[in-house]
Backbone and ligand atoms as CSV (ligand in chain L), in Angstrom:
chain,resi,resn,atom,element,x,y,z
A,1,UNK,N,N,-13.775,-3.971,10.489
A,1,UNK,CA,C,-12.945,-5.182,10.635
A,1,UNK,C,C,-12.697,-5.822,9.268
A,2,UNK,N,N,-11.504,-5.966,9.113
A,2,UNK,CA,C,-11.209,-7.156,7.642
A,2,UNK,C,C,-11.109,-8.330,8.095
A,3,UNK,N,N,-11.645,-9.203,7.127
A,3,UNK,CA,C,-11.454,-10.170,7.323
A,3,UNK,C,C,-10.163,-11.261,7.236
A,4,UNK,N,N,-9.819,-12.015,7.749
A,4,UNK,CA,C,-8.353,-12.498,8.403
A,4,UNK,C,C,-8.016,-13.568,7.390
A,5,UNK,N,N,-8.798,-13.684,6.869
A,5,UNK,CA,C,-8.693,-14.561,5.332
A,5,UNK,C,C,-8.198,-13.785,4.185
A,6,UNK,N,N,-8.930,-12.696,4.292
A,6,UNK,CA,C,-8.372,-11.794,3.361
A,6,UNK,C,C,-7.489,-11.030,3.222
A,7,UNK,N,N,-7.404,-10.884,4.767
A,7,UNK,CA,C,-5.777,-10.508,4.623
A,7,UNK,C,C,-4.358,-11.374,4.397
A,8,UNK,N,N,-4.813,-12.594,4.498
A,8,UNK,CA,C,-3.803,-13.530,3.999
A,8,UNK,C,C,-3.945,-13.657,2.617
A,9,UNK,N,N,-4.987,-13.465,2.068
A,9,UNK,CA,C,-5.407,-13.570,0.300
A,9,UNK,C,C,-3.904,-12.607,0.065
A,10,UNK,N,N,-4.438,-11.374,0.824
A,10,UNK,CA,C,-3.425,-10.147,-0.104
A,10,UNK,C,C,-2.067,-10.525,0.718
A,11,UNK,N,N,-1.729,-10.843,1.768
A,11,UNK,CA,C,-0.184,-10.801,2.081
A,11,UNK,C,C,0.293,-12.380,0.722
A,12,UNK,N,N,-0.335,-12.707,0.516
A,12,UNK,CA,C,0.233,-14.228,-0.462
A,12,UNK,C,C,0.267,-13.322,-1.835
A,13,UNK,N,N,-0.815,-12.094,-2.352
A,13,UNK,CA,C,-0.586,-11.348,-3.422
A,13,UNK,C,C,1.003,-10.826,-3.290
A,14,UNK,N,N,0.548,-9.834,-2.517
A,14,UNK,CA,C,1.956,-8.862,-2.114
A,14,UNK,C,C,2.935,-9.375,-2.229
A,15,UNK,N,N,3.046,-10.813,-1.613
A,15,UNK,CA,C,4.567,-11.187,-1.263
A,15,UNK,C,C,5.006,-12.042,-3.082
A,16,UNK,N,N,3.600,-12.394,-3.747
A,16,UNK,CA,C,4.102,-12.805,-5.314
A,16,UNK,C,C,4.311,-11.354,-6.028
A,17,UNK,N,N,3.517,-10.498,-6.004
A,17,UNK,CA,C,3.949,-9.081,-7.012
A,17,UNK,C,C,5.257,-8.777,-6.658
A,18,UNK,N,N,5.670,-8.812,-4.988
A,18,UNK,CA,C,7.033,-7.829,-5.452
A,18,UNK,C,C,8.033,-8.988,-5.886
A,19,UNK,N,N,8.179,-9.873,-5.988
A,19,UNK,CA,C,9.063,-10.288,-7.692
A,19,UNK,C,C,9.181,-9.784,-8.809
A,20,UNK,N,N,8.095,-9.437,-8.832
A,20,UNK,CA,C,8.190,-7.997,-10.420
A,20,UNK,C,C,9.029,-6.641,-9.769
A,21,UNK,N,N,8.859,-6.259,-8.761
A,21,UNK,CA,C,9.830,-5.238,-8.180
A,21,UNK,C,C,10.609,-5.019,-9.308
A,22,UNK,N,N,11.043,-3.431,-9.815
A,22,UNK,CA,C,12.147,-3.119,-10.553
A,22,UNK,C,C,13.028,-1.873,-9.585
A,23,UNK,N,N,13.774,-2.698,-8.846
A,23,UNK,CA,C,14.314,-1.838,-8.137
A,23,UNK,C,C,15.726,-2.039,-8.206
A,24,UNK,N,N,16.566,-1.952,-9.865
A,24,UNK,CA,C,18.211,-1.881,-9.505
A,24,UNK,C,C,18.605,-0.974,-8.734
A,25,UNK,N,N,18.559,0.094,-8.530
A,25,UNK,CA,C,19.310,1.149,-7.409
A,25,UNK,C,C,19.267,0.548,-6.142
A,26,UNK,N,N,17.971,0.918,-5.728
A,26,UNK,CA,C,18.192,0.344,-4.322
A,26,UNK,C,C,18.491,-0.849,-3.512
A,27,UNK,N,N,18.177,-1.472,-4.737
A,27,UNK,CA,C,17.960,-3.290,-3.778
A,27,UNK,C,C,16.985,-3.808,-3.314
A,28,UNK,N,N,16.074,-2.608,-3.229
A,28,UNK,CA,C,14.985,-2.903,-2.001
A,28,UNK,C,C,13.699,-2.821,-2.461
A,29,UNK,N,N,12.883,-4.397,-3.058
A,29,UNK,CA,C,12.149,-4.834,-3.692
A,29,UNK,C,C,10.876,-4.539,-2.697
A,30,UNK,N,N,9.755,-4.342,-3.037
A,30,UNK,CA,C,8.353,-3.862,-2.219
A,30,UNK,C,C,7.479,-4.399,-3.538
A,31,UNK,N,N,6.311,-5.093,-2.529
A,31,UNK,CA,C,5.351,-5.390,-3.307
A,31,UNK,C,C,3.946,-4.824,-2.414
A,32,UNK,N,N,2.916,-4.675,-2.494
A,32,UNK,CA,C,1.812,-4.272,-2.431
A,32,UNK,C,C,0.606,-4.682,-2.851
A,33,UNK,N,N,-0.223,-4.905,-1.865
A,33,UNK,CA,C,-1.489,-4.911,-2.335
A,33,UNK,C,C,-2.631,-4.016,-1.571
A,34,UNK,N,N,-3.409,-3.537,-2.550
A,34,UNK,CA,C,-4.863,-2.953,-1.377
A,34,UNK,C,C,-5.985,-3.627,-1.967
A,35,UNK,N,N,-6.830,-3.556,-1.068
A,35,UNK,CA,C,-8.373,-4.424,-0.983
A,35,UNK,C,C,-9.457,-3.721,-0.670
A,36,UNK,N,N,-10.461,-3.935,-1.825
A,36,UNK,CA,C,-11.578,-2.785,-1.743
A,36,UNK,C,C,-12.555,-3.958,-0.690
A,37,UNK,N,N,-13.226,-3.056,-0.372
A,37,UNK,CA,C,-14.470,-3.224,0.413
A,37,UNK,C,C,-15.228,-4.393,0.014
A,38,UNK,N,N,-15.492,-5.240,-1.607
A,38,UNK,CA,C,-15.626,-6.132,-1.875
A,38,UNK,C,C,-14.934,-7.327,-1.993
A,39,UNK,N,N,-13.595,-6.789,-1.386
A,39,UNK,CA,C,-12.712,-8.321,-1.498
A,39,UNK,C,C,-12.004,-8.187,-2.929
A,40,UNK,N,N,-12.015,-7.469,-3.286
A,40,UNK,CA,C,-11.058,-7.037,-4.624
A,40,UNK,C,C,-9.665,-7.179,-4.353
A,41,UNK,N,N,-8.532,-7.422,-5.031
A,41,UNK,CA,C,-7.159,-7.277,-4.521
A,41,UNK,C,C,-6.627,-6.988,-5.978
A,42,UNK,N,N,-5.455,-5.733,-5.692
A,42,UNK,CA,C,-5.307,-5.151,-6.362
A,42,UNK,C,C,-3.483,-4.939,-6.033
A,43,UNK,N,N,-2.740,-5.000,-6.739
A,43,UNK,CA,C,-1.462,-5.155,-6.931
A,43,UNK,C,C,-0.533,-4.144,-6.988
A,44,UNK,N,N,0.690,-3.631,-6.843
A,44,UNK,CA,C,2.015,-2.872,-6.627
A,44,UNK,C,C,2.841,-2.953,-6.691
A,45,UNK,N,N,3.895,-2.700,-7.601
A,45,UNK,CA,C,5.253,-3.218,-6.692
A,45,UNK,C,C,6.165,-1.889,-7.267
A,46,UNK,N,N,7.770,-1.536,-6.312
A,46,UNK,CA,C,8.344,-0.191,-6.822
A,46,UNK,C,C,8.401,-0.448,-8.173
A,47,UNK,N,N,8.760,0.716,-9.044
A,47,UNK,CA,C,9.005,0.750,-9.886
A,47,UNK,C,C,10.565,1.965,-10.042
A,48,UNK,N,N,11.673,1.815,-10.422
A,48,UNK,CA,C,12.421,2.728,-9.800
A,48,UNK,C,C,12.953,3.012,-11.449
A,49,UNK,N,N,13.749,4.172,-11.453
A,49,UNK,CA,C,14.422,4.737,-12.424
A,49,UNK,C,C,15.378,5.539,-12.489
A,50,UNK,N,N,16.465,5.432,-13.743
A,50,UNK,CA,C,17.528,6.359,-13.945
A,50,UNK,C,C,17.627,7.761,-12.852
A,51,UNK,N,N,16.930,8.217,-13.660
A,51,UNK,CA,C,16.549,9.388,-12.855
A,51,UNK,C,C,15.911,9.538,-11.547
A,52,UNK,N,N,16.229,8.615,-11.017
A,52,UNK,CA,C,15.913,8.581,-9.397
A,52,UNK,C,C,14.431,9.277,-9.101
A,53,UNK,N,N,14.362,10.423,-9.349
A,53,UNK,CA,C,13.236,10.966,-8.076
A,53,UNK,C,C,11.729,10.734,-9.136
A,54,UNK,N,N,11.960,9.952,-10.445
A,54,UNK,CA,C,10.443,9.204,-10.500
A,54,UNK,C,C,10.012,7.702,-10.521
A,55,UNK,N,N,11.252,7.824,-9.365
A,55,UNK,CA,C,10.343,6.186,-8.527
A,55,UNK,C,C,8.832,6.201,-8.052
A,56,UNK,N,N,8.277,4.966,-8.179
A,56,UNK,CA,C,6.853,4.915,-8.050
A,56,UNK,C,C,6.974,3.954,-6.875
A,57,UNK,N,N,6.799,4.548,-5.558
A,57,UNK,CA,C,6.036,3.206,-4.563
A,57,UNK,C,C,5.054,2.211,-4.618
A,58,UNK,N,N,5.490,1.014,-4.307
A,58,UNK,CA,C,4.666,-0.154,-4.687
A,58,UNK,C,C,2.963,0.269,-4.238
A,59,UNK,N,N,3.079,0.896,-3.026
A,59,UNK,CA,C,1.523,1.083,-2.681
A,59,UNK,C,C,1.033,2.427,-3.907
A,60,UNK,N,N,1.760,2.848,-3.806
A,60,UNK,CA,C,1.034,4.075,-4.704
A,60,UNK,C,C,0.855,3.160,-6.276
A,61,UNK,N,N,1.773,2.277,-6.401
A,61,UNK,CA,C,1.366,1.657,-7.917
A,61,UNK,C,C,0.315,0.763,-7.530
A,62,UNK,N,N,-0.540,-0.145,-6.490
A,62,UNK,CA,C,-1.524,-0.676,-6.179
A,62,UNK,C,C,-2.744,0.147,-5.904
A,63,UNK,N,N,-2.457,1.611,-5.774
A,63,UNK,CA,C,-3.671,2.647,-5.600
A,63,UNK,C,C,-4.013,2.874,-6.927
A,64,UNK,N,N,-3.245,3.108,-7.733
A,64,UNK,CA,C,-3.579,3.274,-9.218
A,64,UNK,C,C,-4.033,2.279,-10.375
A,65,UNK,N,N,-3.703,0.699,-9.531
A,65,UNK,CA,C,-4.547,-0.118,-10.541
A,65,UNK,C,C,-6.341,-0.336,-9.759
A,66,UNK,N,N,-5.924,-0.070,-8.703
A,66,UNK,CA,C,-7.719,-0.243,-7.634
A,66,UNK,C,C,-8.437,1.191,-8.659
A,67,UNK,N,N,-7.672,2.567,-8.878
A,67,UNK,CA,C,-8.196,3.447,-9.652
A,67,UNK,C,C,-9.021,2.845,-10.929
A,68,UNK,N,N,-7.543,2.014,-11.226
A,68,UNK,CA,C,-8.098,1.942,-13.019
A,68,UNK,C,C,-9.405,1.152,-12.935
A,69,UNK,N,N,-8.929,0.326,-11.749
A,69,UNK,CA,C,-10.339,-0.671,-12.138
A,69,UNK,C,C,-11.981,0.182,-11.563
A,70,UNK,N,N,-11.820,1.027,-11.058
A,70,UNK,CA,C,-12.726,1.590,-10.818
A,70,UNK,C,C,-12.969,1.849,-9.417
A,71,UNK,N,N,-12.284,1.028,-8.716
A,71,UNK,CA,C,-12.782,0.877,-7.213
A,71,UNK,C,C,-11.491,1.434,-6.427
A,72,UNK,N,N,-12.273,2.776,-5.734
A,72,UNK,CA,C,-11.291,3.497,-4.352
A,72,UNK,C,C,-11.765,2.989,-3.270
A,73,UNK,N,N,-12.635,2.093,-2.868
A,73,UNK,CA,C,-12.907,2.099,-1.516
A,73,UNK,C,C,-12.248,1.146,-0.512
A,74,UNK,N,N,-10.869,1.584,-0.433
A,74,UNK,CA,C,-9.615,0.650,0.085
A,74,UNK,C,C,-10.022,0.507,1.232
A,75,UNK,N,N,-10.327,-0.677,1.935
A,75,UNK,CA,C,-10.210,-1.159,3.166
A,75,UNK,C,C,-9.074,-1.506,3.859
A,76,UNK,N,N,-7.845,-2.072,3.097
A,76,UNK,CA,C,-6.750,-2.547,3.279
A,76,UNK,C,C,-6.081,-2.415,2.778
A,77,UNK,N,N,-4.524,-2.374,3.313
A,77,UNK,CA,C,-3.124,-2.037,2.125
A,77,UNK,C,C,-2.028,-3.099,3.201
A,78,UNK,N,N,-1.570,-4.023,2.704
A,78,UNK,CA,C,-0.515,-5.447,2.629
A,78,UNK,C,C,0.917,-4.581,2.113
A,79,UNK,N,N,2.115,-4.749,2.414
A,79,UNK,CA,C,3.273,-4.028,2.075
A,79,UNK,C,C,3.869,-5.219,2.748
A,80,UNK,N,N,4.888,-6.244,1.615
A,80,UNK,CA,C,5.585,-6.577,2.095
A,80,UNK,C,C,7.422,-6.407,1.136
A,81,UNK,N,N,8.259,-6.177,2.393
A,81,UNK,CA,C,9.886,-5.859,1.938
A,81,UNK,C,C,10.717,-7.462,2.660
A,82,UNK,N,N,11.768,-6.874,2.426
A,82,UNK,CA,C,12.754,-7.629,2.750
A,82,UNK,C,C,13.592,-6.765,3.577
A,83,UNK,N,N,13.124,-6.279,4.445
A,83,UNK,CA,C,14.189,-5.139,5.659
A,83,UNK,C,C,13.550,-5.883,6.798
A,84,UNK,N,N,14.934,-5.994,7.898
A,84,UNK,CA,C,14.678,-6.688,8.776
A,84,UNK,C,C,13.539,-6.372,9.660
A,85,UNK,N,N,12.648,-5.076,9.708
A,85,UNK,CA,C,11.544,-5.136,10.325
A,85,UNK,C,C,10.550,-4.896,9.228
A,86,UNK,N,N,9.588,-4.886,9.643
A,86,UNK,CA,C,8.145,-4.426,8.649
A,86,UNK,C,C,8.394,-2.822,8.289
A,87,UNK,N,N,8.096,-2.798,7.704
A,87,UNK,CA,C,7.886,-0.584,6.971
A,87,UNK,C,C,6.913,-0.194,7.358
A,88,UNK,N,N,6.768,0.766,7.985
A,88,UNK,CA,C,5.562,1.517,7.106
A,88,UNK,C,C,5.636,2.244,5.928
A,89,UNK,N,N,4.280,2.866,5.107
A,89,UNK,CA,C,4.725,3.411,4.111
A,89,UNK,C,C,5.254,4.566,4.047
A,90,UNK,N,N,5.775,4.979,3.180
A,90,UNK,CA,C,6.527,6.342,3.222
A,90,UNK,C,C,5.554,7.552,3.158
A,91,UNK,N,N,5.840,8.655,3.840
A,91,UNK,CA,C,4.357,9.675,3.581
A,91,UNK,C,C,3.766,10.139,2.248
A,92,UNK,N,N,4.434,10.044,1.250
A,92,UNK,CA,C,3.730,10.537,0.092
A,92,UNK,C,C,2.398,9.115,-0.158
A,93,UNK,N,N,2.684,7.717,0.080
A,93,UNK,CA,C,2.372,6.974,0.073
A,93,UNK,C,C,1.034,7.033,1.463
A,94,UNK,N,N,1.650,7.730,2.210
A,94,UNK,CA,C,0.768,7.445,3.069
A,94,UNK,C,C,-0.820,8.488,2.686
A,95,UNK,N,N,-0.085,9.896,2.371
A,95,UNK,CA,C,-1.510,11.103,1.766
A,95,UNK,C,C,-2.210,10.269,0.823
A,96,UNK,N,N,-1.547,9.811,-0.276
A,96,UNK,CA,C,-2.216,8.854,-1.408
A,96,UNK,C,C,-3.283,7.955,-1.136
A,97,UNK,N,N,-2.782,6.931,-0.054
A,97,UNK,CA,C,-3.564,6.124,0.506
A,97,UNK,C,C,-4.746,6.854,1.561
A,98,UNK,N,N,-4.426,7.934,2.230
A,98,UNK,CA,C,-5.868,8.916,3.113
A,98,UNK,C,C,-6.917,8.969,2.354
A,99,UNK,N,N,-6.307,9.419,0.987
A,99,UNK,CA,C,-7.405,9.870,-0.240
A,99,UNK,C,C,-8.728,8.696,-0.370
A,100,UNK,N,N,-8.263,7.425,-0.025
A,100,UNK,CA,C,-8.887,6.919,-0.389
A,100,UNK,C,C,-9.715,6.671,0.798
A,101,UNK,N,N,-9.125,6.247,1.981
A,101,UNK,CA,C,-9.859,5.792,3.558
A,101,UNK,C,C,-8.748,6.065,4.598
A,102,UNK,N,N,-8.975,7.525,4.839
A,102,UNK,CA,C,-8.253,7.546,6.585
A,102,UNK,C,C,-8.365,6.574,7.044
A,103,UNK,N,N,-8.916,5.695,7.634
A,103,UNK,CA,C,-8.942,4.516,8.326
A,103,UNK,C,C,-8.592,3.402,8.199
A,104,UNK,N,N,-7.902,3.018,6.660
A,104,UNK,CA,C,-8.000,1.599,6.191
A,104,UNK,C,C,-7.018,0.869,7.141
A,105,UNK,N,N,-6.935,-0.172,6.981
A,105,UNK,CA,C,-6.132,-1.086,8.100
A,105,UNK,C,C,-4.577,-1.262,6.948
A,106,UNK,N,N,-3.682,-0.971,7.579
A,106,UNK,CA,C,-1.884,-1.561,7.273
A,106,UNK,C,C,-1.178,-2.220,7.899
A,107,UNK,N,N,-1.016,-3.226,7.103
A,107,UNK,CA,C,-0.335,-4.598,7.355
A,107,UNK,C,C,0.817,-4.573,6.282
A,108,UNK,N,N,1.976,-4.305,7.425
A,108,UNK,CA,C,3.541,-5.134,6.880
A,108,UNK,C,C,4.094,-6.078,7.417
A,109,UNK,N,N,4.838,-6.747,6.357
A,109,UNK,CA,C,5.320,-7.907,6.788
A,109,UNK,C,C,6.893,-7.987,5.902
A,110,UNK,N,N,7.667,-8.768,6.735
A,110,UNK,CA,C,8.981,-9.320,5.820
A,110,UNK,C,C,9.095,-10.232,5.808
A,111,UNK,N,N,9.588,-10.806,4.877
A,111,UNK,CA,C,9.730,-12.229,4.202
A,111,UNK,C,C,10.399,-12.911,4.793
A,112,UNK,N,N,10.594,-12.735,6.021
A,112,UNK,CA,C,10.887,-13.622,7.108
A,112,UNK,C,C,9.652,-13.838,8.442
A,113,UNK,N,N,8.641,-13.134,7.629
A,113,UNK,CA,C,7.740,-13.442,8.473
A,113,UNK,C,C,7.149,-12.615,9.865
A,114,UNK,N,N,8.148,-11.534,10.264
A,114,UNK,CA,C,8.089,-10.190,11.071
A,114,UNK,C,C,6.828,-9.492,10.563
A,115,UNK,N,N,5.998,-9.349,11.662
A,115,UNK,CA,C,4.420,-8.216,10.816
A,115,UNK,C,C,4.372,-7.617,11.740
A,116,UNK,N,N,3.836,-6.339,11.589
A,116,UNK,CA,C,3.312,-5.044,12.164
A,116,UNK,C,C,2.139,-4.953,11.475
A,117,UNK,N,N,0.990,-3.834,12.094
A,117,UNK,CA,C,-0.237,-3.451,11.754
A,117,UNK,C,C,-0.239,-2.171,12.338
A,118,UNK,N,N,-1.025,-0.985,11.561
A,118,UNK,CA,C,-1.458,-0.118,12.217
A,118,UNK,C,C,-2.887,0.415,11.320
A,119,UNK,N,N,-3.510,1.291,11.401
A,119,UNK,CA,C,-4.633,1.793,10.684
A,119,UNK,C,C,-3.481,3.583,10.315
A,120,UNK,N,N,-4.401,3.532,9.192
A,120,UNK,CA,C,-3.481,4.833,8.561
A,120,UNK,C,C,-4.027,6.108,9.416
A,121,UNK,N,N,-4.921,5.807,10.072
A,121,UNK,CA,C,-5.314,7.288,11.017
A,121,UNK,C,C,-3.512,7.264,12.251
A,122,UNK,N,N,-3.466,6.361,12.401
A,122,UNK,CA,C,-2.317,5.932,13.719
A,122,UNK,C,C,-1.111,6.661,12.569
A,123,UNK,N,N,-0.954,6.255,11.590
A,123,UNK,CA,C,0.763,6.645,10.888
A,123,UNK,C,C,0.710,8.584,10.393
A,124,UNK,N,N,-1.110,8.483,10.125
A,124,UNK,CA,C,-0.745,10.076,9.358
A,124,UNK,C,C,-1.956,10.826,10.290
A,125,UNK,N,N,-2.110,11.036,11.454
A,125,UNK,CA,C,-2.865,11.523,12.320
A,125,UNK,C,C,-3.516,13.160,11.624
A,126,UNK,N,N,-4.824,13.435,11.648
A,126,UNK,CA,C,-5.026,15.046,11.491
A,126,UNK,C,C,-4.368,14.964,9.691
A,127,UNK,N,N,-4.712,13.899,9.044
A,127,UNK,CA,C,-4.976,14.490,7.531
A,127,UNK,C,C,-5.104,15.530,6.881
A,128,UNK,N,N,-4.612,15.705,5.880
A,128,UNK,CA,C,-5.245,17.310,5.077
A,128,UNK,C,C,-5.855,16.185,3.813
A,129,UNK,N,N,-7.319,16.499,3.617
A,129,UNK,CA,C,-8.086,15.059,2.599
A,129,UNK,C,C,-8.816,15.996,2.114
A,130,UNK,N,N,-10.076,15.621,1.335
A,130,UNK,CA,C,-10.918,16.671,0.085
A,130,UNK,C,C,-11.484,17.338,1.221
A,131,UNK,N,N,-11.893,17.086,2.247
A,131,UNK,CA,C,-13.171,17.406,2.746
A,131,UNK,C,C,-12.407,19.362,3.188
A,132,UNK,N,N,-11.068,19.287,3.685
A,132,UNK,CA,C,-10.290,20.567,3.794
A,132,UNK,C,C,-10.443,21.640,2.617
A,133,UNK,N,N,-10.889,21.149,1.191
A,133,UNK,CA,C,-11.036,21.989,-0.415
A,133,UNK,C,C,-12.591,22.146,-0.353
A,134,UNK,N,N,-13.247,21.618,0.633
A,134,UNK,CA,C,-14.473,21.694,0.437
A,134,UNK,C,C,-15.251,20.835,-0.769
A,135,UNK,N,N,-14.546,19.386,-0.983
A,135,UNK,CA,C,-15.035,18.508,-1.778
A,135,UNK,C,C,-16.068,17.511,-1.373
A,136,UNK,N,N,-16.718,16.912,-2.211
A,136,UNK,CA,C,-17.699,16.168,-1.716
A,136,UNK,C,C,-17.617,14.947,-2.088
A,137,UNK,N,N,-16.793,14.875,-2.795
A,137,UNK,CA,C,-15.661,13.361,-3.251
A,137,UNK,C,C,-17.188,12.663,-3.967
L,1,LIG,N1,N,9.443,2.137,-1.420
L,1,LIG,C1,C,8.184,1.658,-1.617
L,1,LIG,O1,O,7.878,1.066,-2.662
L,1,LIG,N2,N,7.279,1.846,-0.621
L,1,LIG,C2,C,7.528,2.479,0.563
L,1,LIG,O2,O,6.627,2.682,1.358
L,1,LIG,C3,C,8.902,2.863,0.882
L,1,LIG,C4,C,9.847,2.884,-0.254
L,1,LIG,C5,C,10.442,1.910,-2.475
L,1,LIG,C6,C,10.869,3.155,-3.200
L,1,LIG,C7,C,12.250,2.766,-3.669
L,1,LIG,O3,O,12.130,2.058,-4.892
L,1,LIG,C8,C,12.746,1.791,-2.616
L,1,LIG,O4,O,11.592,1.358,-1.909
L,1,LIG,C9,C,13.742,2.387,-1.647
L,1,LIG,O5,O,13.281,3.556,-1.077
């Protein structure tokens, strides 16, 4: 269970990071946050480019600062857009995020206030994760 405080900590993150959003192509600004197991919150937002196909998803750019700082043990991932319903994340976004906790809890929301939830076992069912390479993580 997360706590319901903390998930408002990170939807109030999420919804300030994606202002940094650099998304001229699309329009379509995403911000992100995930939350380690200690209440850590950790930030995202797209990052898009010329060359189109090395756009960076906001969650995948919030997996990589929880990296830098040291801490994978994502309990939670916050995604909020501006599309008239909530998102889920996109699947490359979604394997990225397994890596860290099949289970973590996902919460979207739009800036109108529309939220959805699911746990990432529900969006990417039957994973392929280390334990398939025979890793011991
Ligand atoms: N995008 C994300 O940041 N996260 C998702 O889960 C879906 C898509 C971004 C990528 C691109 O910059 C824009 O949204 C439109 O696809």
């Amino acid at each position: 269970m997360v706590d319901e405080a903390l998930v408002q900590q990170a939807v109030a993150a999420a919804t300030e990071v994606r202002r940094h959003a650099y998304a001229p192509y699309s329009a379509f600004s995403v911000g992100a946050c995930v939350v380690d197991s200690q209440g850590n919150v950790y930030r995202g937002c797209n990052v898009e480019n010329a060359s189109y196909g090395l756009t960076q998803c906001a969650e995948r750019a919030a997996v990589t600062a929880a990296t830098a700082a040291g801490n994978r043990d994502i309990v939670l991932c916050v995604i909020v857009t501006e599309a008239a319903e909530p998102t889920a994340p996109c699947g490359a976004c979604r394997q990225v995020l397994s890596e860290c906790n099949p289970s973590m809890l996902i919460v979207s929301l739009t800036t109108t206030g529309s939220e959805k939830r699911w746990t990432l076992s529900q969006l990417l069912p039957d994973a392929f994760g280390p334990s398939n390479l025979g890793s011991t993580r």
